[in-house]
C-alpha positions as CSV (number, residue, x, y, z in Angstrom):
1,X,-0.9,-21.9,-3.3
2,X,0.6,-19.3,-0.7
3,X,-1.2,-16.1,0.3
4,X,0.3,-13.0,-0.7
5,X,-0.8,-9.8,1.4
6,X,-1.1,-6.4,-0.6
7,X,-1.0,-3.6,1.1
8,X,-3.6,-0.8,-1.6
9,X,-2.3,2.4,-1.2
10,X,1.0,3.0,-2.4
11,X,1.3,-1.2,-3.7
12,X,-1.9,-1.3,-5.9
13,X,-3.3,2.6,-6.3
14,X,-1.3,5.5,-6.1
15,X,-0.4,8.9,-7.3
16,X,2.8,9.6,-8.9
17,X,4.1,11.8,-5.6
18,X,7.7,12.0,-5.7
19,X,7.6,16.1,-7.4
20,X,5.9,16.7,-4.0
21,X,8.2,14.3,-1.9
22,X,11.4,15.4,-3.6
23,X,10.3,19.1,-2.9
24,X,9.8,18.6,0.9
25,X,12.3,16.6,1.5
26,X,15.2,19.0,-0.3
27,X,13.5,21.8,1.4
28,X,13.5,20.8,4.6
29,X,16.2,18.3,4.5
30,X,14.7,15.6,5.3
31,X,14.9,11.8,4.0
32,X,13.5,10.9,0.8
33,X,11.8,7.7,2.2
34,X,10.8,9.8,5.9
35,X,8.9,12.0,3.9
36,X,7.1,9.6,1.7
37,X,5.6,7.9,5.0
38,X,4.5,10.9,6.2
39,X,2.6,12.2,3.0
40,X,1.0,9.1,2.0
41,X,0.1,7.9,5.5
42,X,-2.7,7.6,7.4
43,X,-3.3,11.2,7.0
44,X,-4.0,10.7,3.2
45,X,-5.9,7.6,3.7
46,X,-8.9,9.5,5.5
47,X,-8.7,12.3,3.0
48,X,-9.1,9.5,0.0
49,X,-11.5,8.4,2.6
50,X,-13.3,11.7,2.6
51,X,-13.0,11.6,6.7
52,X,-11.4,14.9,6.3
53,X,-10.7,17.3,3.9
54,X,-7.7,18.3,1.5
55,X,-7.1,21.5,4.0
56,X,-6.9,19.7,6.8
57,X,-4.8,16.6,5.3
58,X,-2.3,19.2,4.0
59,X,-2.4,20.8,7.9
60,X,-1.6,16.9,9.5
61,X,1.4,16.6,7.1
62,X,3.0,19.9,7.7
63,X,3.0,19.7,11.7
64,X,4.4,15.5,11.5
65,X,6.3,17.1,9.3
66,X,9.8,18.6,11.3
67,X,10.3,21.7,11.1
68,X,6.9,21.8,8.2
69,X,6.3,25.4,8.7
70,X,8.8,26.3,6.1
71,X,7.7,24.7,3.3
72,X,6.0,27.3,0.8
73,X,2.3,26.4,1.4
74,X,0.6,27.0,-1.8
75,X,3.4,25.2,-3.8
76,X,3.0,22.0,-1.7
77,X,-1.0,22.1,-2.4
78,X,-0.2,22.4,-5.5
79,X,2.4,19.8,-6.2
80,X,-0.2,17.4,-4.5
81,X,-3.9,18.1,-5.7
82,X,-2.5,18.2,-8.8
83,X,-2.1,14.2,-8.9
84,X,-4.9,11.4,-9.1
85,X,-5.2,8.1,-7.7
86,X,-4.4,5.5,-10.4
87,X,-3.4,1.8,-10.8
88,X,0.2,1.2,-10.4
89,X,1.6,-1.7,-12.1
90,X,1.7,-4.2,-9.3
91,X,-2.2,-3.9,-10.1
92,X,-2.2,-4.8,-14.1
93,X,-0.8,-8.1,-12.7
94,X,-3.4,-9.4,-10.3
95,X,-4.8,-11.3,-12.6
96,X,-2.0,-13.7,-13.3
97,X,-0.9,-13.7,-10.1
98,X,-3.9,-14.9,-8.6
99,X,-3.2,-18.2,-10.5
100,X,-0.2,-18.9,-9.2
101,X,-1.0,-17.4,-5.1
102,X,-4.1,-16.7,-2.9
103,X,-3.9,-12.4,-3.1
104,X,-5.4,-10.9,-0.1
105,X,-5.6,-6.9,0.1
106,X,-4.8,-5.7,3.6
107,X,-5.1,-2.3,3.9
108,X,-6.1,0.1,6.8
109,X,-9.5,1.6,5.4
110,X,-13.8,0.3,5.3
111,X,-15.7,-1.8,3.1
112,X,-17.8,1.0,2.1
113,X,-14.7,2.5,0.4
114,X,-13.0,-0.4,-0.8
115,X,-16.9,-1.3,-2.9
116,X,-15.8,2.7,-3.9
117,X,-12.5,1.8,-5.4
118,X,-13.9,-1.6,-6.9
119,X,-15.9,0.5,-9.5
120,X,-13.7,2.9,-10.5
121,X,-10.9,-0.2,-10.5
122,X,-12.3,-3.9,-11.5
123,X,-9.2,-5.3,-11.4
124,X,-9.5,-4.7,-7.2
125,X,-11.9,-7.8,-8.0
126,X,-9.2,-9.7,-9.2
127,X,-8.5,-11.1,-5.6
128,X,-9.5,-13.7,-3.0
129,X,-10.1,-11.2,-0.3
130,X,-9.6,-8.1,1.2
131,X,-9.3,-7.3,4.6
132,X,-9.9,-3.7,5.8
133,X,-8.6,-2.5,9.4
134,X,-12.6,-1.4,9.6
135,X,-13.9,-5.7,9.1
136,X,-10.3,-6.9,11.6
137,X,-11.1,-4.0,14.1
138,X,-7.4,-2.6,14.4
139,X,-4.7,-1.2,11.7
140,X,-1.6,-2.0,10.6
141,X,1.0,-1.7,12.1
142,X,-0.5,-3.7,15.1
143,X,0.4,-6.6,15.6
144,X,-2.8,-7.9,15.9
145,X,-4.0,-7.1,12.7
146,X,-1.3,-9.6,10.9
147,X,-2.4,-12.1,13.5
148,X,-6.3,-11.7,12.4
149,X,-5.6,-11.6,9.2
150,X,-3.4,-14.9,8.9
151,X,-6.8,-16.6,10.7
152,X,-9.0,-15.4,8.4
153,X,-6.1,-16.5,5.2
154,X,-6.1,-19.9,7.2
155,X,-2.2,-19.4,7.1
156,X,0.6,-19.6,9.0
157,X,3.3,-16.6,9.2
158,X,5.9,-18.4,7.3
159,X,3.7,-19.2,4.2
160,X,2.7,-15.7,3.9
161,X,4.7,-13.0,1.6
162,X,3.7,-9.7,3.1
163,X,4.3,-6.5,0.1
164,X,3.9,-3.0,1.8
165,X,5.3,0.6,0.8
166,X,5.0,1.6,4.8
167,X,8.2,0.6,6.6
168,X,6.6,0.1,9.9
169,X,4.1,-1.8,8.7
170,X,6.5,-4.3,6.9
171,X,9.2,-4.1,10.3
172,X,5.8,-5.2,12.4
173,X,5.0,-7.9,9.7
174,X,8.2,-9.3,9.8
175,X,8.0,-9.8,13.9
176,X,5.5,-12.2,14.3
177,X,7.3,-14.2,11.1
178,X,5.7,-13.1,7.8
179,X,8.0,-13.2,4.7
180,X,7.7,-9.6,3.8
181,X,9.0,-7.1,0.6
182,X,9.0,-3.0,1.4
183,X,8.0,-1.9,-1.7
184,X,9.6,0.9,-3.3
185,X,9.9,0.3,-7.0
186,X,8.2,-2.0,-9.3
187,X,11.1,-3.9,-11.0
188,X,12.6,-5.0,-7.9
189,X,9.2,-6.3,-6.6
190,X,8.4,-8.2,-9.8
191,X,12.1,-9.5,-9.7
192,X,11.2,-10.5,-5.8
193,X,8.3,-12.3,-7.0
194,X,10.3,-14.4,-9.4
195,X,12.8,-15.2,-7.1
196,X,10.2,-16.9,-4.8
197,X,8.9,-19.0,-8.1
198,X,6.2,-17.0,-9.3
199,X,6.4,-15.7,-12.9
200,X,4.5,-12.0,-13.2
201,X,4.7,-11.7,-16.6
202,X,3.3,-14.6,-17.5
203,X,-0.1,-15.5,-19.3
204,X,-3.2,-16.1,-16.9
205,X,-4.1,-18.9,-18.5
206,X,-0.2,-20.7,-18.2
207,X,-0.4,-23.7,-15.5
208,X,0.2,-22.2,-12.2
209,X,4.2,-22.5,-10.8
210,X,3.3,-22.6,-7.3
């Protein structure tokens, strides 16, 4: 069976952001995609962290943010602590797909909040592994962290299938020679998956295809 690498925020837990993304990016006329990188970056990963706190995560995104200071401030906090983290549907379907592929999380956060998210999400324990930036000692997007992680897999680039919403992290994937999916919608990622011989939808206890 061939790894597949998840990226957890964004891929397997998320919020539904796109109110907030659509407002700040019609606002300031700015990308769609552009935005969403900069709202749930790395700046929101240490506020789900609890490195810093929902003030200061909304002050990191309005100055990466160009020309942030224009957005209506108390709209934008409210457009974004109104929205909690939640399985996505990539997640309902660990389960079935870890009988068909070895699933490895990679995702740039520690242990001590990953054994966080585990209780408030079993199906996080539906996996072979996870590797956090805090247990390979770098984050994606180095390159380094891919080339950790594939020792640790015991895989080589080429077997890998690499699914992240960030597009620098799936452009630096994708240079040392990992199959790789930016993930933006679910259909068309479940759809991916079947085109590589896997079957999503199918029942966990169905002989595996791969």
């Amino acid at each position: 069976m061939n790894p597949i690498f998840l990226d957890l925020f964004g891929v397997l837990l998320g919020t539904d952001q796109s109110t907030a993304i659509h407002y700040v990016a019609q606002t300031l006329g700015h990308p769609y995609h552009q935005t969403r990188e900069i709202l749930t970056g790395e700046s929101q990963m240490q506020f789900l962290r609890r490195e810093i706190t929902f003030g200061e995560y909304l002050e990191q995104v309005v100055q990466l943010l160009p020309e942030g200071n224009q957005l209506v401030m108390r709209q934008l906090q409210q457009l974004l602590s109104s929205q909690l983290v939640a399985e996505l549907p990539l997640c309902g379907l660990l389960p079935v797909l870890r009988d068909q592929a070895q699933i490895w999380i990679t995702t740039n956060t520690t242990s001590r909040h990953i054994r966080q998210l585990q209780q408030r999400h079993p199906a996080l324990q539906q996996v072979h592994g996870i590797m956090t930036s805090e247990m390979i000692g770098t984050s994606k997007p180095d390159l380094q962290f891919f080339t950790l992680a594939l020792e640790i897999a015991e895989a080589r680039a080429g077997e890998v299938l690499f699914i992240d919403d960030s597009r620098r992290n799936v452009d630096a994937a994708g240079k040392i020679g990992l199959q790789t999916h930016y993930y933006t919608d679910f259909e068309i990622a479940a759809q991916h998956l079947c085109d590589l011989g896997l079957n999503p939808q199918s029942d966990p206890s169905s002989d595996s295809v791969r």
